[in-house]
PyMOL Python script that loads the backbone (N, CA, C, O; Angstrom):
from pymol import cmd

cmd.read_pdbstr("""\
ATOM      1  N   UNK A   1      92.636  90.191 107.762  1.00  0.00           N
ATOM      2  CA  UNK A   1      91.627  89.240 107.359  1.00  0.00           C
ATOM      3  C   UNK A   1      90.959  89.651 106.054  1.00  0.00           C
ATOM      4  O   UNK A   1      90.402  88.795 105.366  1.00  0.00           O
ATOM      5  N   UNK A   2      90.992  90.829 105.718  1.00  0.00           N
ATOM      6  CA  UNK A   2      89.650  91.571 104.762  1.00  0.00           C
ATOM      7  C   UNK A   2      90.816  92.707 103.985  1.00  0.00           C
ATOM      8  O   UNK A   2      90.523  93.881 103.757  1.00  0.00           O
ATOM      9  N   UNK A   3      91.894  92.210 103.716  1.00  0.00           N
ATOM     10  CA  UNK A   3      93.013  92.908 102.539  1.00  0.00           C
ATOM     11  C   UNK A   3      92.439  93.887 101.907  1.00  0.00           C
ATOM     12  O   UNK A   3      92.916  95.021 101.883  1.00  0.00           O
ATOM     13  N   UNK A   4      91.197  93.503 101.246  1.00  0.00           N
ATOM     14  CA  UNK A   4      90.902  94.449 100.360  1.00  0.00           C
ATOM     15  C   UNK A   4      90.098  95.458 100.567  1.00  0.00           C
ATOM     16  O   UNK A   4      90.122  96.468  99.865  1.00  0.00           O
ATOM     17  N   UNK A   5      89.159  95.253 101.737  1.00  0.00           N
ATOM     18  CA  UNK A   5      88.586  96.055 102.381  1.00  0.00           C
ATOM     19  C   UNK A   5      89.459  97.455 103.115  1.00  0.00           C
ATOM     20  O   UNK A   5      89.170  98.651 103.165  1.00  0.00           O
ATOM     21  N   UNK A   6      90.735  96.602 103.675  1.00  0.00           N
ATOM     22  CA  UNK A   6      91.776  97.766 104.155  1.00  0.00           C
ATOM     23  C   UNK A   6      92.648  98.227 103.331  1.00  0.00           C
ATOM     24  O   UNK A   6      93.611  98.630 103.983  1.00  0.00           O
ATOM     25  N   UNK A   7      92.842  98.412 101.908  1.00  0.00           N
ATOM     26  CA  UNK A   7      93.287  98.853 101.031  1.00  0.00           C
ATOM     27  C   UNK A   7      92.628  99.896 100.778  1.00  0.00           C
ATOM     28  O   UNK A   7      93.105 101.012 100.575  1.00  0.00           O
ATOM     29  N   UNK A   8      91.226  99.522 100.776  1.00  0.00           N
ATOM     30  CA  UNK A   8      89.897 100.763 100.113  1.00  0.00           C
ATOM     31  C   UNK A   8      90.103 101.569 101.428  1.00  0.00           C
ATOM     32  O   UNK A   8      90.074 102.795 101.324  1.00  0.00           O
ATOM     33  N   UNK A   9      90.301 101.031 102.620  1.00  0.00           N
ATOM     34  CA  UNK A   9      90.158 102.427 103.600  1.00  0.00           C
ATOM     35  C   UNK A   9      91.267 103.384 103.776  1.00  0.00           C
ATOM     36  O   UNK A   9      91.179 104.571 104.088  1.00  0.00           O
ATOM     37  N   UNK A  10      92.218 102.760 103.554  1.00  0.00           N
ATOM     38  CA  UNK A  10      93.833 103.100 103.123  1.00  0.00           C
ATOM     39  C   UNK A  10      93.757 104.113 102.389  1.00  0.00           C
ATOM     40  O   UNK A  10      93.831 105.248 102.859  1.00  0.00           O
ATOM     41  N   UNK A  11      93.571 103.828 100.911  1.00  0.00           N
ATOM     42  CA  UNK A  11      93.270 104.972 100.224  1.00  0.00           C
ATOM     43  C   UNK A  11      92.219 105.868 100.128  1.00  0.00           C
ATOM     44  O   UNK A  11      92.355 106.780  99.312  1.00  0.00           O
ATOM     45  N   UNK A  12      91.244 105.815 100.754  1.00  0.00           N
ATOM     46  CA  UNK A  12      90.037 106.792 100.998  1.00  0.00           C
ATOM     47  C   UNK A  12      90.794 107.976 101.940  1.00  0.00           C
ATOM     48  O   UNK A  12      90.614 109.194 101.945  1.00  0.00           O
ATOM     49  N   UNK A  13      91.585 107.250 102.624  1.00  0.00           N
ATOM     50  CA  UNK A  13      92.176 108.209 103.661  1.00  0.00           C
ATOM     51  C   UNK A  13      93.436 108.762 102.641  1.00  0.00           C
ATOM     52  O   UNK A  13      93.415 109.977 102.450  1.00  0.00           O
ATOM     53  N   UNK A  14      93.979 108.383 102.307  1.00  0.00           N
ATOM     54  CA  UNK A  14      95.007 109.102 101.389  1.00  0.00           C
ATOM     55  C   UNK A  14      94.266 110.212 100.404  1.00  0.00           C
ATOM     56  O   UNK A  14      94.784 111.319 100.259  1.00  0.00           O
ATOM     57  N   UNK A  15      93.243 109.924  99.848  1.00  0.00           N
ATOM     58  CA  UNK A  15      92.318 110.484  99.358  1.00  0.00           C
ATOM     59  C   UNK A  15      92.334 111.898  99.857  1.00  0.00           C
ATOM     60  O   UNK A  15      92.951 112.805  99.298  1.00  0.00           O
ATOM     61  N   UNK A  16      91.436 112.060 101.221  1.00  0.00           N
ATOM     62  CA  UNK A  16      91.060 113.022 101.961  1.00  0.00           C
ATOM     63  C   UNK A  16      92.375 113.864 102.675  1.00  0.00           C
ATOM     64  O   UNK A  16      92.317 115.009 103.123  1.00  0.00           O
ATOM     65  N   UNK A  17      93.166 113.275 102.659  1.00  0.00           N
ATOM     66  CA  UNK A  17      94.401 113.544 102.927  1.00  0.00           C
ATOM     67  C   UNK A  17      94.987 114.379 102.208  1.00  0.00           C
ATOM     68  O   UNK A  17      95.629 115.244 102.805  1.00  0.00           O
ATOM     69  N   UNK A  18      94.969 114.401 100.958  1.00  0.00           N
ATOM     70  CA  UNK A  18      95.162 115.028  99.305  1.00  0.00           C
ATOM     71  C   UNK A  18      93.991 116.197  99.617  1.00  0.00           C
ATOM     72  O   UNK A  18      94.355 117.271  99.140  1.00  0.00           O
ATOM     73  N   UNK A  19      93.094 116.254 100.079  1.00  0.00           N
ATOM     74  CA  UNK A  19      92.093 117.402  99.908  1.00  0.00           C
ATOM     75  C   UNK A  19      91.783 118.064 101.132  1.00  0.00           C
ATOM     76  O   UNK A  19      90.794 118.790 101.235  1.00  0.00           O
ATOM     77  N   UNK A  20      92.744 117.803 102.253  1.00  0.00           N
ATOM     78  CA  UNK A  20      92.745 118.294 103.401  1.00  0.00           C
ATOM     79  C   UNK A  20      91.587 118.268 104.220  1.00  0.00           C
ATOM     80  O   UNK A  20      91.159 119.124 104.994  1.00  0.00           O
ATOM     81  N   UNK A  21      91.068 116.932 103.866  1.00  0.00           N
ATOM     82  CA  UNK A  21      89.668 116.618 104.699  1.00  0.00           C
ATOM     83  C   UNK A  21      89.949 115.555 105.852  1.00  0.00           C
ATOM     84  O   UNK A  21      89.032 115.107 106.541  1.00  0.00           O
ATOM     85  N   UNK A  22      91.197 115.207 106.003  1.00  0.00           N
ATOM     86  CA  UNK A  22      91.724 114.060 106.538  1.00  0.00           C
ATOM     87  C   UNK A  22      93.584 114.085 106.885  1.00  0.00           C
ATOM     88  O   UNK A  22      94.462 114.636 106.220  1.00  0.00           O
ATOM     89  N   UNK A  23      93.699 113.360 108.021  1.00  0.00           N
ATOM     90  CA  UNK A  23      95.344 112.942 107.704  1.00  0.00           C
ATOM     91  C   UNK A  23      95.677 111.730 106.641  1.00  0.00           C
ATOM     92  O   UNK A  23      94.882 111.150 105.902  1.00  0.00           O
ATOM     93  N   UNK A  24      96.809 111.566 106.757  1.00  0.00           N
ATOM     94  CA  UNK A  24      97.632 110.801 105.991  1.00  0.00           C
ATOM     95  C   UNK A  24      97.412 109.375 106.650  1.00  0.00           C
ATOM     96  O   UNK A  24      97.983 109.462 107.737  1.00  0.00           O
ATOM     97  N   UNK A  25      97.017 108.452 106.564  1.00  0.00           N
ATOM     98  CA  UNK A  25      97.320 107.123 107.031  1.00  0.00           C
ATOM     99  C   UNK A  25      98.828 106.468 107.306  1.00  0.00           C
ATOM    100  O   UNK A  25      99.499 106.077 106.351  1.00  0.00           O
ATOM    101  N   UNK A  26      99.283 106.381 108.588  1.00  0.00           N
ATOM    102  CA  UNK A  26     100.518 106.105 108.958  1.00  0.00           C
ATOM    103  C   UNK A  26     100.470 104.601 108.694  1.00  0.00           C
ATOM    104  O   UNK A  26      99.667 104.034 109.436  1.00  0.00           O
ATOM    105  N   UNK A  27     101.005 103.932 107.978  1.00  0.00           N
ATOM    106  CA  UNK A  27     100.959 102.621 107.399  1.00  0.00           C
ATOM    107  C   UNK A  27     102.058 101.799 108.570  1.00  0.00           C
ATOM    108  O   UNK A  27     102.126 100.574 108.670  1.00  0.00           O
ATOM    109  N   UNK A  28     102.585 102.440 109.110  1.00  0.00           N
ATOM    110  CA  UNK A  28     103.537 101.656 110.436  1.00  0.00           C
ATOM    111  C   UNK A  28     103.170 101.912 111.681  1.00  0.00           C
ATOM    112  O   UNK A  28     103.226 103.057 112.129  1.00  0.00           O
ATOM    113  N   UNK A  29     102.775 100.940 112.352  1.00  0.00           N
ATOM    114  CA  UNK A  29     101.929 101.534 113.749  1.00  0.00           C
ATOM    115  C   UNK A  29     103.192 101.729 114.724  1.00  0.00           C
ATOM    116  O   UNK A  29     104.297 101.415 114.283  1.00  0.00           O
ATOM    117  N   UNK A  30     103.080 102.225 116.008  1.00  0.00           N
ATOM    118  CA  UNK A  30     104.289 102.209 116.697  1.00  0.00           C
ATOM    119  C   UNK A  30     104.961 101.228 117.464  1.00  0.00           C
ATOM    120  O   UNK A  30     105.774 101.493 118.350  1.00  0.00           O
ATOM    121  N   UNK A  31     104.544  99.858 117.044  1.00  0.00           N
ATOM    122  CA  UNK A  31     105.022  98.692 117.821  1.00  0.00           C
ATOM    123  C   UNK A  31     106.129  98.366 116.569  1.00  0.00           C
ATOM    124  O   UNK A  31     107.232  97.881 116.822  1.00  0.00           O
ATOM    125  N   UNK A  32     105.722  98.670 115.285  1.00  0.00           N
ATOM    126  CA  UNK A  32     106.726  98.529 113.974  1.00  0.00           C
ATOM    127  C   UNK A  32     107.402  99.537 114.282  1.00  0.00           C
ATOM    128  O   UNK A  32     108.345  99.002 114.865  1.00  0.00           O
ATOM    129  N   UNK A  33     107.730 101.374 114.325  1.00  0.00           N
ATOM    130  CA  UNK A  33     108.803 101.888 114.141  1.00  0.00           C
ATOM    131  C   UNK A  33     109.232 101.040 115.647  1.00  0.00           C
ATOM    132  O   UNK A  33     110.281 100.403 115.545  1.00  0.00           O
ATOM    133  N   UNK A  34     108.643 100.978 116.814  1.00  0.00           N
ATOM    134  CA  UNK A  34     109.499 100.688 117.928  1.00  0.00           C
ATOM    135  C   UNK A  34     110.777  99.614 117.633  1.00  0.00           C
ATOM    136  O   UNK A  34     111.989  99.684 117.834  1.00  0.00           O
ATOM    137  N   UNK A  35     109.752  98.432 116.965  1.00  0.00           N
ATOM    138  CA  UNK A  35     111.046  97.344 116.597  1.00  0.00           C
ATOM    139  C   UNK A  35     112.104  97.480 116.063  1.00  0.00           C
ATOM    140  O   UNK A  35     113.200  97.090 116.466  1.00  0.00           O
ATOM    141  N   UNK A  36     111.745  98.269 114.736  1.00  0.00           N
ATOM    142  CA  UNK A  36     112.477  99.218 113.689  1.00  0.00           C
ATOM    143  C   UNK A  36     113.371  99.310 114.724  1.00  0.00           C
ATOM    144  O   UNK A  36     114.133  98.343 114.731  1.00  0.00           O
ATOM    145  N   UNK A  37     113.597 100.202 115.713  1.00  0.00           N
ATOM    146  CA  UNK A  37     114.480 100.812 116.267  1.00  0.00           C
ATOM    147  C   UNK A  37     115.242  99.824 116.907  1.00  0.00           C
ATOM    148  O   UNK A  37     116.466  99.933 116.968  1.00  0.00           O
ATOM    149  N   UNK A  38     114.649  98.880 117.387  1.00  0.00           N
ATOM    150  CA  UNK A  38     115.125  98.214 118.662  1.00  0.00           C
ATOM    151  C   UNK A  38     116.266  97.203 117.488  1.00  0.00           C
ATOM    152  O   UNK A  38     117.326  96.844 118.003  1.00  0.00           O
ATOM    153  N   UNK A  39     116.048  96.837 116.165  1.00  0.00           N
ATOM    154  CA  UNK A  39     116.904  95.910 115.571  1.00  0.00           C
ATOM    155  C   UNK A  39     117.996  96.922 115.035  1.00  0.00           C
ATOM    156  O   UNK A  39     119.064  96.441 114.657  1.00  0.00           O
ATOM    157  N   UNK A  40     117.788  98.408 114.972  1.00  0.00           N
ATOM    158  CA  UNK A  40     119.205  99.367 115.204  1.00  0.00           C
ATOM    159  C   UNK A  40     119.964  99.126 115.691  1.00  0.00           C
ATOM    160  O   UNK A  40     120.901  98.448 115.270  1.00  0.00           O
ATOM    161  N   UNK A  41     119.793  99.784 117.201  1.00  0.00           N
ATOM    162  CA  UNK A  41     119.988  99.772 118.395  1.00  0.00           C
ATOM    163  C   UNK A  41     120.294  98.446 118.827  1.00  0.00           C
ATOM    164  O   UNK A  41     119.577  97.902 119.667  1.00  0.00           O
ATOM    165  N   UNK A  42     121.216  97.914 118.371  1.00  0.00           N
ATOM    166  CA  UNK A  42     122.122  95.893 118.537  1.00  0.00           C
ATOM    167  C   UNK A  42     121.966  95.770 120.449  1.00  0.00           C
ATOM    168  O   UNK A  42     121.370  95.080 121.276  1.00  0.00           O
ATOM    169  N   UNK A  43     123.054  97.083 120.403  1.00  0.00           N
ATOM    170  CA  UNK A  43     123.673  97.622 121.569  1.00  0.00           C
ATOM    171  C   UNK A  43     122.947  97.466 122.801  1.00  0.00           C
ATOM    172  O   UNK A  43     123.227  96.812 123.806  1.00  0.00           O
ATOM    173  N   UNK A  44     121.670  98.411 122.447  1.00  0.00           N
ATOM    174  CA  UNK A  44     120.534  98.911 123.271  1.00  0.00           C
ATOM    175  C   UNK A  44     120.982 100.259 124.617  1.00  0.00           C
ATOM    176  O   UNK A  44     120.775 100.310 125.829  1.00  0.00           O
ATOM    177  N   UNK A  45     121.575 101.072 123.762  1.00  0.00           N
ATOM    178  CA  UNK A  45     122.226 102.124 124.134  1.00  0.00           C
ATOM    179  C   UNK A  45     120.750 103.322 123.994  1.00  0.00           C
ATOM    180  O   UNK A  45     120.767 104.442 124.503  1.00  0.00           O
ATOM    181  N   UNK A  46     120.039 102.979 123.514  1.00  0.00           N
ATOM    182  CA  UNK A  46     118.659 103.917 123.691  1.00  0.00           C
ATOM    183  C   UNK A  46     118.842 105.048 121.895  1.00  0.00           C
ATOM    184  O   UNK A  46     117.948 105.739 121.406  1.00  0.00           O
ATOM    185  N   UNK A  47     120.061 104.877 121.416  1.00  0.00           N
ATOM    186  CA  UNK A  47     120.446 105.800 120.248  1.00  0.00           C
ATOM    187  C   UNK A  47     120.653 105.068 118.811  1.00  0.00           C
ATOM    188  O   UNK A  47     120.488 103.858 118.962  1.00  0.00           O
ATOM    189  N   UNK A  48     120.895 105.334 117.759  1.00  0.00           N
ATOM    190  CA  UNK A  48     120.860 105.028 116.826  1.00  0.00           C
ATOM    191  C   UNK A  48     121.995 106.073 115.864  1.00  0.00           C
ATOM    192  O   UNK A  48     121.595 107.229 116.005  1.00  0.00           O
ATOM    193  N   UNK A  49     122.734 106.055 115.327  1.00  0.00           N
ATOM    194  CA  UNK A  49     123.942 106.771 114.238  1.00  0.00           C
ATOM    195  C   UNK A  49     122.854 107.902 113.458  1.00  0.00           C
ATOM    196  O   UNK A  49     121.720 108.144 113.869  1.00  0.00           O
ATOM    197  N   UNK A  50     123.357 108.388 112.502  1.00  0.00           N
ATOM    198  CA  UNK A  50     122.491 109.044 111.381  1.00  0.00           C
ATOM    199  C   UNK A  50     122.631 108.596 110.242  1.00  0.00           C
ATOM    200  O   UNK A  50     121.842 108.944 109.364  1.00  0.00           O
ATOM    201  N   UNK A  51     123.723 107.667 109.958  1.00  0.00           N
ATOM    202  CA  UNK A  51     123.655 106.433 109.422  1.00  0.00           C
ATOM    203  C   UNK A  51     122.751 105.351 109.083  1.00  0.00           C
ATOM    204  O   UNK A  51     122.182 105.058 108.032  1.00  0.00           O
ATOM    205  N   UNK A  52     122.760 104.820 110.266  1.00  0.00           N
ATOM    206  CA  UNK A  52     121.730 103.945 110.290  1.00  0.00           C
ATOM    207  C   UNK A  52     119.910 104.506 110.604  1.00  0.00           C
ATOM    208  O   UNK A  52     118.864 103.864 110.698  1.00  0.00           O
ATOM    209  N   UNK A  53     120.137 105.573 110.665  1.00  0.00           N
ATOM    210  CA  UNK A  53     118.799 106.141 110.640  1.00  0.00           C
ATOM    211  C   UNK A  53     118.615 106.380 108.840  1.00  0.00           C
ATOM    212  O   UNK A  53     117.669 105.742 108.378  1.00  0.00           O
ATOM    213  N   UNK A  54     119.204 106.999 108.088  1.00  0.00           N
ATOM    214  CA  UNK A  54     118.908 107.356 106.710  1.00  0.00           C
ATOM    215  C   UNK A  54     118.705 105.581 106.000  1.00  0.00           C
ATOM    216  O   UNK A  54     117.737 105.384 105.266  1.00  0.00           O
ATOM    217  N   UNK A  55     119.928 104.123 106.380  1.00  0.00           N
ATOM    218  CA  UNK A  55     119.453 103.509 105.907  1.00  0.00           C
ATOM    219  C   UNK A  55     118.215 102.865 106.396  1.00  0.00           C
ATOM    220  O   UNK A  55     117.601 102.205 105.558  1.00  0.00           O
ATOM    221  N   UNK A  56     117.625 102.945 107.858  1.00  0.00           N
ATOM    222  CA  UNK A  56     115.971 102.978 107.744  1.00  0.00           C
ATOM    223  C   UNK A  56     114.888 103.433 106.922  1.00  0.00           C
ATOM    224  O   UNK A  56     113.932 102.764 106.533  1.00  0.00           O
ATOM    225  N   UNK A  57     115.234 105.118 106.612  1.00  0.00           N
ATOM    226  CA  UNK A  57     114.731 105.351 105.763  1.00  0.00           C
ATOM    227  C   UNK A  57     114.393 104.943 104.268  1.00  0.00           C
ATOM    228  O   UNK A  57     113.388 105.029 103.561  1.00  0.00           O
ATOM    229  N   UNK A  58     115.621 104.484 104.112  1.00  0.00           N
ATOM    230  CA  UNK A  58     115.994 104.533 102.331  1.00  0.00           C
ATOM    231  C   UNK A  58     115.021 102.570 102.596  1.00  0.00           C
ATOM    232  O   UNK A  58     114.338 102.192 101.645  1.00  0.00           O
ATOM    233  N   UNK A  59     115.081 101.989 103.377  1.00  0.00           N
ATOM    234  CA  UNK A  59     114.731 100.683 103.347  1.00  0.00           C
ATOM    235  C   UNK A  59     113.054 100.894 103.317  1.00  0.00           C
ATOM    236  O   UNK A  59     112.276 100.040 102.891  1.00  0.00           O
ATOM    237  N   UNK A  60     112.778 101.821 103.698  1.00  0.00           N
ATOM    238  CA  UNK A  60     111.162 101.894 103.293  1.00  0.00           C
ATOM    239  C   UNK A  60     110.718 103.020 102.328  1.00  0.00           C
ATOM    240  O   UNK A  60     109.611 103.555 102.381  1.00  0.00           O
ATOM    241  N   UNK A  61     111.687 103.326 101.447  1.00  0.00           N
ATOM    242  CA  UNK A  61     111.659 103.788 100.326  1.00  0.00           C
ATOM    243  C   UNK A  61     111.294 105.323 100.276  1.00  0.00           C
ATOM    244  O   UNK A  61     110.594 105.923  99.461  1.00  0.00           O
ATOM    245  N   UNK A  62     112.021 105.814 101.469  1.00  0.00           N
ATOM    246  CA  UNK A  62     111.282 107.156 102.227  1.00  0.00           C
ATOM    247  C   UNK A  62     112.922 108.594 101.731  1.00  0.00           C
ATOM    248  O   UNK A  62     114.079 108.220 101.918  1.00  0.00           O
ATOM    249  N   UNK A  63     112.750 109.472 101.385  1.00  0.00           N
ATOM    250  CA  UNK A  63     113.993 110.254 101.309  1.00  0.00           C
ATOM    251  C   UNK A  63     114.509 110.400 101.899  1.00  0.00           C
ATOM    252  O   UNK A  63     114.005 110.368 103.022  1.00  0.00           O
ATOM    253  N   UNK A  64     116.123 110.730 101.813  1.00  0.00           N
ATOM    254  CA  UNK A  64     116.830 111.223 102.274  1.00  0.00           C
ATOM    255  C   UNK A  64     117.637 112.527 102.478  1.00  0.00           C
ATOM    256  O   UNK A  64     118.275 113.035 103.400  1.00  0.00           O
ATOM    257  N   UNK A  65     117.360 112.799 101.362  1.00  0.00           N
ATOM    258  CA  UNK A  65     117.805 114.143 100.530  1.00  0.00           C
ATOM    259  C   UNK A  65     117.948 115.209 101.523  1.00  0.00           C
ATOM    260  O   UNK A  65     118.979 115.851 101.324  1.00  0.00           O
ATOM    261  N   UNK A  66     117.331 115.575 102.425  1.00  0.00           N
ATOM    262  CA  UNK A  66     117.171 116.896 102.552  1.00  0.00           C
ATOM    263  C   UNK A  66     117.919 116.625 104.651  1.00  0.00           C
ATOM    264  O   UNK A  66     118.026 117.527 105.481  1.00  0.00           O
ATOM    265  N   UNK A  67     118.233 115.274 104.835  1.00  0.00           N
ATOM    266  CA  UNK A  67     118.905 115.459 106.352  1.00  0.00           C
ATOM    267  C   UNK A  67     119.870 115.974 106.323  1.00  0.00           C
ATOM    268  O   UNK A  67     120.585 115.572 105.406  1.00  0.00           O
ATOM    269  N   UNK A  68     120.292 116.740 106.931  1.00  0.00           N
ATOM    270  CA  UNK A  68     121.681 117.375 107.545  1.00  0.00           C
ATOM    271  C   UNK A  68     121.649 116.950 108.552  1.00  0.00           C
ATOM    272  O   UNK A  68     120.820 117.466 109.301  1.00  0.00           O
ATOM    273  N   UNK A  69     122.263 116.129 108.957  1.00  0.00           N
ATOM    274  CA  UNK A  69     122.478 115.348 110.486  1.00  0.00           C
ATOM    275  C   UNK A  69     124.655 115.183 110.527  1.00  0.00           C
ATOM    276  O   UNK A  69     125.320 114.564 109.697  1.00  0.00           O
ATOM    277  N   UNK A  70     125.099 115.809 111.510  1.00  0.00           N
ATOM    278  CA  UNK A  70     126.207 115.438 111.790  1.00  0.00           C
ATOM    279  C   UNK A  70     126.828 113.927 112.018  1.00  0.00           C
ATOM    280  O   UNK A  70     127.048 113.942 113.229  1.00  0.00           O
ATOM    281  N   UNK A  71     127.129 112.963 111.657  1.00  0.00           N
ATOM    282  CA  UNK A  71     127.889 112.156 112.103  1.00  0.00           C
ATOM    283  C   UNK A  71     127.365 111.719 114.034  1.00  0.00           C
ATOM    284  O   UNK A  71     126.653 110.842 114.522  1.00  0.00           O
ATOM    285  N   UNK A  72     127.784 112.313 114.336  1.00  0.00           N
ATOM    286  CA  UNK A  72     128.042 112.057 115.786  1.00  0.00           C
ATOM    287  C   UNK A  72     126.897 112.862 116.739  1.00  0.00           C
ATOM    288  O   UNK A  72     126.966 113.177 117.927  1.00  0.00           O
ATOM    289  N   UNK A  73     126.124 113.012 116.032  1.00  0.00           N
ATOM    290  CA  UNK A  73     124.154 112.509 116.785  1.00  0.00           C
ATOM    291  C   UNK A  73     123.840 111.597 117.204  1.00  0.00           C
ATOM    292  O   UNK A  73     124.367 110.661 116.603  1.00  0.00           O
ATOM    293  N   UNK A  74     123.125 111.247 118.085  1.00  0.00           N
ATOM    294  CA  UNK A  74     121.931 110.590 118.695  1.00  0.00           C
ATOM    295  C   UNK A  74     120.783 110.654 118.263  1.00  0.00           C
ATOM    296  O   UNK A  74     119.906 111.518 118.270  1.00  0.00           O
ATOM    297  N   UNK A  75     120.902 109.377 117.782  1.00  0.00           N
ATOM    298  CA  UNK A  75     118.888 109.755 117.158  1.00  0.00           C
ATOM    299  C   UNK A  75     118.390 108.234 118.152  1.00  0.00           C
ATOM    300  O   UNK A  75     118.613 107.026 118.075  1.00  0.00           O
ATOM    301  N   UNK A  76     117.412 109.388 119.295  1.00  0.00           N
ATOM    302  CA  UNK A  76     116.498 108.439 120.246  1.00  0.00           C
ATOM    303  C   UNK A  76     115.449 108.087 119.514  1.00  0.00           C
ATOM    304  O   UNK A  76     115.191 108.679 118.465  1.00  0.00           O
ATOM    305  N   UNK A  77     114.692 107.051 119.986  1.00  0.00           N
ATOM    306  CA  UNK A  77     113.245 106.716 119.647  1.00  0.00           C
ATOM    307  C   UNK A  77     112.521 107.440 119.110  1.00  0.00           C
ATOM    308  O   UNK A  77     112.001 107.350 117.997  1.00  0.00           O
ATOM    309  N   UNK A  78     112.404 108.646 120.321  1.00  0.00           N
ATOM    310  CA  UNK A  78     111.649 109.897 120.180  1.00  0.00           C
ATOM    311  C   UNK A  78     111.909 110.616 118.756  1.00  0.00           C
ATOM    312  O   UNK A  78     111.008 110.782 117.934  1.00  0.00           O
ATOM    313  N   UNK A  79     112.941 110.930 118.606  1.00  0.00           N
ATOM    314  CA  UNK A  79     113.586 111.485 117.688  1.00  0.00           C
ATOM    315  C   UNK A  79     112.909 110.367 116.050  1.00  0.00           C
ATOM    316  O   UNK A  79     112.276 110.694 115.046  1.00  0.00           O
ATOM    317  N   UNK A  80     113.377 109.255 116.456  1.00  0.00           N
ATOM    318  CA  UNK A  80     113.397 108.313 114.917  1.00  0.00           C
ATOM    319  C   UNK A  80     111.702 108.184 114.834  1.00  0.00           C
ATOM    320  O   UNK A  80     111.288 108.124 113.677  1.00  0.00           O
ATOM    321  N   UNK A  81     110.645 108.132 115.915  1.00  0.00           N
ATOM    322  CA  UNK A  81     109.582 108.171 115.901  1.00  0.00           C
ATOM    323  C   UNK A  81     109.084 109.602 115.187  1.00  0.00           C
ATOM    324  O   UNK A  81     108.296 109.627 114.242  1.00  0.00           O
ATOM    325  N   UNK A  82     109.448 110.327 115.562  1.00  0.00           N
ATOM    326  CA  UNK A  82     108.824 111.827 114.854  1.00  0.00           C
ATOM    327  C   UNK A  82     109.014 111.921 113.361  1.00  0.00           C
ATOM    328  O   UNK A  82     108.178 112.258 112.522  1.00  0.00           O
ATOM    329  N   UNK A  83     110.786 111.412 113.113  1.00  0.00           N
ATOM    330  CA  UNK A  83     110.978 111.546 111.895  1.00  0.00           C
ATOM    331  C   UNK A  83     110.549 110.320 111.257  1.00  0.00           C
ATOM    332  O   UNK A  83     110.427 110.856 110.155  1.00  0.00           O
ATOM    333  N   UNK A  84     110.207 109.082 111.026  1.00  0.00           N
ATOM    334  CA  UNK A  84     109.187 108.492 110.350  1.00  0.00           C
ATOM    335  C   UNK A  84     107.969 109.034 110.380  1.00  0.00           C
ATOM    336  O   UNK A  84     107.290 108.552 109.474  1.00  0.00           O
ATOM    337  N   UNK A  85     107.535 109.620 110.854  1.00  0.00           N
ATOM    338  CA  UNK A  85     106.218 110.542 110.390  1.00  0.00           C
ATOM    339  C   UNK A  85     106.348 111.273 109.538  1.00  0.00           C
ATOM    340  O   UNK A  85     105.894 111.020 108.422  1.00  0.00           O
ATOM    341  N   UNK A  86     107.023 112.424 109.819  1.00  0.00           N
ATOM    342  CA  UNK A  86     107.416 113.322 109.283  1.00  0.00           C
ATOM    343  C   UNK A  86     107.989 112.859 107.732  1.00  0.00           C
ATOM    344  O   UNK A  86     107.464 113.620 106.919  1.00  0.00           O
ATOM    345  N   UNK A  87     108.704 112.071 107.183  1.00  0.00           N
ATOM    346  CA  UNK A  87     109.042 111.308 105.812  1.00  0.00           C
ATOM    347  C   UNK A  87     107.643 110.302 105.482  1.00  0.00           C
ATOM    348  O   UNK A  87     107.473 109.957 104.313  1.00  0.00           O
ATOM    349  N   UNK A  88     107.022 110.017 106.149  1.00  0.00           N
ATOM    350  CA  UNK A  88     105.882 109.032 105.870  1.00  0.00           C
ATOM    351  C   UNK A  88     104.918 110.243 104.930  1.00  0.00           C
ATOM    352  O   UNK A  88     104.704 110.175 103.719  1.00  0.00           O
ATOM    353  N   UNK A  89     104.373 111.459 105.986  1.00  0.00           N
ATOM    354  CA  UNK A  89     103.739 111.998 105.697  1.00  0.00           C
ATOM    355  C   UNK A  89     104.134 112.856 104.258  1.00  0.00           C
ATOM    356  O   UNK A  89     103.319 112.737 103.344  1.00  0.00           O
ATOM    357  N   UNK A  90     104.960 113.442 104.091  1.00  0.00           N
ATOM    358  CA  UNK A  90     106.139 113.639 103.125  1.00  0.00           C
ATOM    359  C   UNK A  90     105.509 113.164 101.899  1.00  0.00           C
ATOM    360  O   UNK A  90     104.902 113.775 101.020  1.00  0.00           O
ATOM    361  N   UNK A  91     105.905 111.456 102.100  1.00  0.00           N
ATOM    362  CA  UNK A  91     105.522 110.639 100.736  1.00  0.00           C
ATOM    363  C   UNK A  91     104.115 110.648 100.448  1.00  0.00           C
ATOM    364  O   UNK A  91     103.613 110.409  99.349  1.00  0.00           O
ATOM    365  N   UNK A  92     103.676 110.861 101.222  1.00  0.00           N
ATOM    366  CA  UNK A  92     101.977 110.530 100.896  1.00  0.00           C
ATOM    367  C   UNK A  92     101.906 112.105 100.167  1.00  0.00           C
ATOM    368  O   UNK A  92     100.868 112.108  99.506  1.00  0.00           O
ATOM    369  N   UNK A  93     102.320 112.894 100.087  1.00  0.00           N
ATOM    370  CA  UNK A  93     101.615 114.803 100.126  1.00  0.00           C
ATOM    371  C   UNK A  93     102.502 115.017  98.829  1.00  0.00           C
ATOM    372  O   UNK A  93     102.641 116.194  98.496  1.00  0.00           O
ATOM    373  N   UNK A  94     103.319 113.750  97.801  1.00  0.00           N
ATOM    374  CA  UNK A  94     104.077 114.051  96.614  1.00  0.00           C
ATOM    375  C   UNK A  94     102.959 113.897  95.688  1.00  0.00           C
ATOM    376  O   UNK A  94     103.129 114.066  94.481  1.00  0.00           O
TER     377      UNK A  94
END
""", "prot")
cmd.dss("prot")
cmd.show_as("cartoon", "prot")
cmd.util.cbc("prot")
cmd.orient("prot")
């Protein structure tokens, strides 16, 4: 409703975040990575490739660079939930 109001709180928190007075603002709540996952996951086998996990990543403009993931992994929820944090937080701390 108030865009601009949640922009300013957005970055206040990115802010404090930068000066270790604060976390990082996770800009995807977990009903978004959940979906995220669930439009993977066609199948609904509970898993996801490492494939199609890096092009999640790369689609929200998040790195890739540094996965070493075998081919023939399982990346659960759990798993794709941690690591969108983990790359979220990442981008915010460049």
């Amino acid at each position: 409703e108030r865009p601009r109001e949640f922009l300013i709180q957005v970055l206040e928190r990115v802010k404090a975040g930068r000066r270790a007075e604060g976390e990082y603002p996770f800009l995807m709540d977990e009903a978004n990575v959940d979906a995220m996952f669930s439009l993977l996951d066609v199948l609904g086998q509970g898993y996801i490739r490492p494939a199609q996990y890096r092009e999640a990543l790369k689609t929200l403009g998040l790195s890739t660079e540094d996965l070493e993931l075998d081919d023939d992994v399982e990346i659960t929820l759990d798993i794709f939930k941690e690591g969108m944090k983990k790359k979220m937080l990442e981008s915010w701390s460049v």
